[in-house]
Structures are given as structure tokens and as C-alpha cells.
N, C-alpha and C positions, 0 to 999 in steps of 0.2 A: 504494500500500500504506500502510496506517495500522497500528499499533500502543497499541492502549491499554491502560495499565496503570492501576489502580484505588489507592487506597488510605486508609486513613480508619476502617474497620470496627472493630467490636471489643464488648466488654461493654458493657454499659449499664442502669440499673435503667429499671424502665418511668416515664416522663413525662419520661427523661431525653433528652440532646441526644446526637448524632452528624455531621462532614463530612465526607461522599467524596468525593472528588477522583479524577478521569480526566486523565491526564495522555496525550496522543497525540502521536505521532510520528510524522514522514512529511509528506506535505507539500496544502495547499487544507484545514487543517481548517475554516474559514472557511466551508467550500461543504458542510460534512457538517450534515444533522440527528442532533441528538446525543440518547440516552434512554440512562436506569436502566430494567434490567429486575430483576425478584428472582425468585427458585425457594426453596420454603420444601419441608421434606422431603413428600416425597410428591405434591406435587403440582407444575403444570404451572409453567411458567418465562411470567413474566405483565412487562405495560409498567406501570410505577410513572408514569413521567413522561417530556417530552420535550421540547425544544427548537429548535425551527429556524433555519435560520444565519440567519433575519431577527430573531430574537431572542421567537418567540413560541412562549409553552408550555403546556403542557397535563397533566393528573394523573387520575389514576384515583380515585375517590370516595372512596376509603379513607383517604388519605392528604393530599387538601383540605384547607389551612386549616393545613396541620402542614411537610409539606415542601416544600422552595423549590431549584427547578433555575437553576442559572445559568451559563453561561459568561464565559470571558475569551479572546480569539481571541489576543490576542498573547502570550500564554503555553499557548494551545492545549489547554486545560483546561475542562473541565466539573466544576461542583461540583454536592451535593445535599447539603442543608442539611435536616435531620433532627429535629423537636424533638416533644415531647411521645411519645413512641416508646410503643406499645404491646406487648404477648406477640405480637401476630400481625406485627409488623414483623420476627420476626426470619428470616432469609433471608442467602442468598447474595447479593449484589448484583452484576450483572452491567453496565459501561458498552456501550453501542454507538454505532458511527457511522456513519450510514445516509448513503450520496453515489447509489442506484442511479438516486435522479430526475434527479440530474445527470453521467451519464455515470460517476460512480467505485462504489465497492464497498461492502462492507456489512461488518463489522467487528466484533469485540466482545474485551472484554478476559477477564482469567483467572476474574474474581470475586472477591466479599473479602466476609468472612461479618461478618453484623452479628445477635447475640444480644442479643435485650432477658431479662432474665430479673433475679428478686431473692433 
């Protein structure tokens, strides 16, 4: 069982910066591939980006070039590092940790809303 709790979100004018932090709990976070996903009102709950516990990641076109996933295994955390932020960034933000290729479960935290707006 894992537990992730998110946090970091909040106001921000558009070009500005934002870091969310996933903080997990439980135990092999080491063995989970870690992603942000966002759900903006209306529509569908989409992968922003992701990371695997080999340390390689990958982003959705959108967000290229602007934000940057990274973890730290011994404090069992996932960051997303957030800059240039646009109107269409703003979203819930959802962490998950995905272990189903290696035997564990599949996970996601509460969200934490991230508003670009001026």
C-alpha cells in the first residue's frame, strides 16, 4: 500500500512558476513508476508527465520544454517543477504510482489545484 499526498499548488499569474511535491508513504517506492496527471473542469483526467524508477521520463506536448519531473527515492518524493505556466495549465493535479509491472498497485493521491489566472 502507498499513500501519496501532493502539495505545492496554488495561484499563479500566467509565465509564472509553481513545485508539486508527492510525498509517498508505504514502502518499495523505489520500484513504482511515478506520473502527474491533471483534470481541468470539464474535461477528461489526462498524463502530464512521468517517471520511471530507472529514472526516465517522458511529457505530453503541451507542457515540453516548461515542466520538469523528478524524483528523490530517499525521501520518497516526486517533484514537478512548473514554469512558464499558461491559462490552460490550470487543473487539479493528481500524483500516481504505478508498481502493476512489478507485482505492486497502482495508487494516486487526493489532488491539489493549480490556477494560472491574472
Amino acid at each position: 500500500q502507498v499513500r501519496l499526498v501532493e502539495s505545492g499548488g496554488g495561484l499563479v499569474q500566467p509565465g509564472g512558476s509553481l513545485r508539486l511535491s508527492c510525498a509517498a508513504s508505504g514502502s518499495h517506492f523505489s520500484m513504482y513508476d511515478m506520473g502527474w496527471y491533471r483534470q481541468a473542469p470539464g474535461k477528461q483526467r489526462e498524463l502530464v508527465t512521468r517517471i520511471t524508477k530507472g529514472g526516465t521520463s517522458d511529457y505530453t506536448d503541451s507542457v515540453k520544454g516548461r515542466f520538469t519531473i523528478s524524483r528523490d527515492n530517499a525521501k520518497a518524493t516526486v517533484y514537478l517543477q512548473m514554469n512558464s505556466l499558461k491559462f490552460e495549465d490550470t487543473a487539479v493535479y493528481y500524483c500516481n504510482a504505478d508498481g502493476l509491472a512489478y507485482g505492486g498497485g497502482d495508487f494516486w493521491g487526493q489532488g491539489t489545484q493549480v490556477t494560472v489566472s491574472s
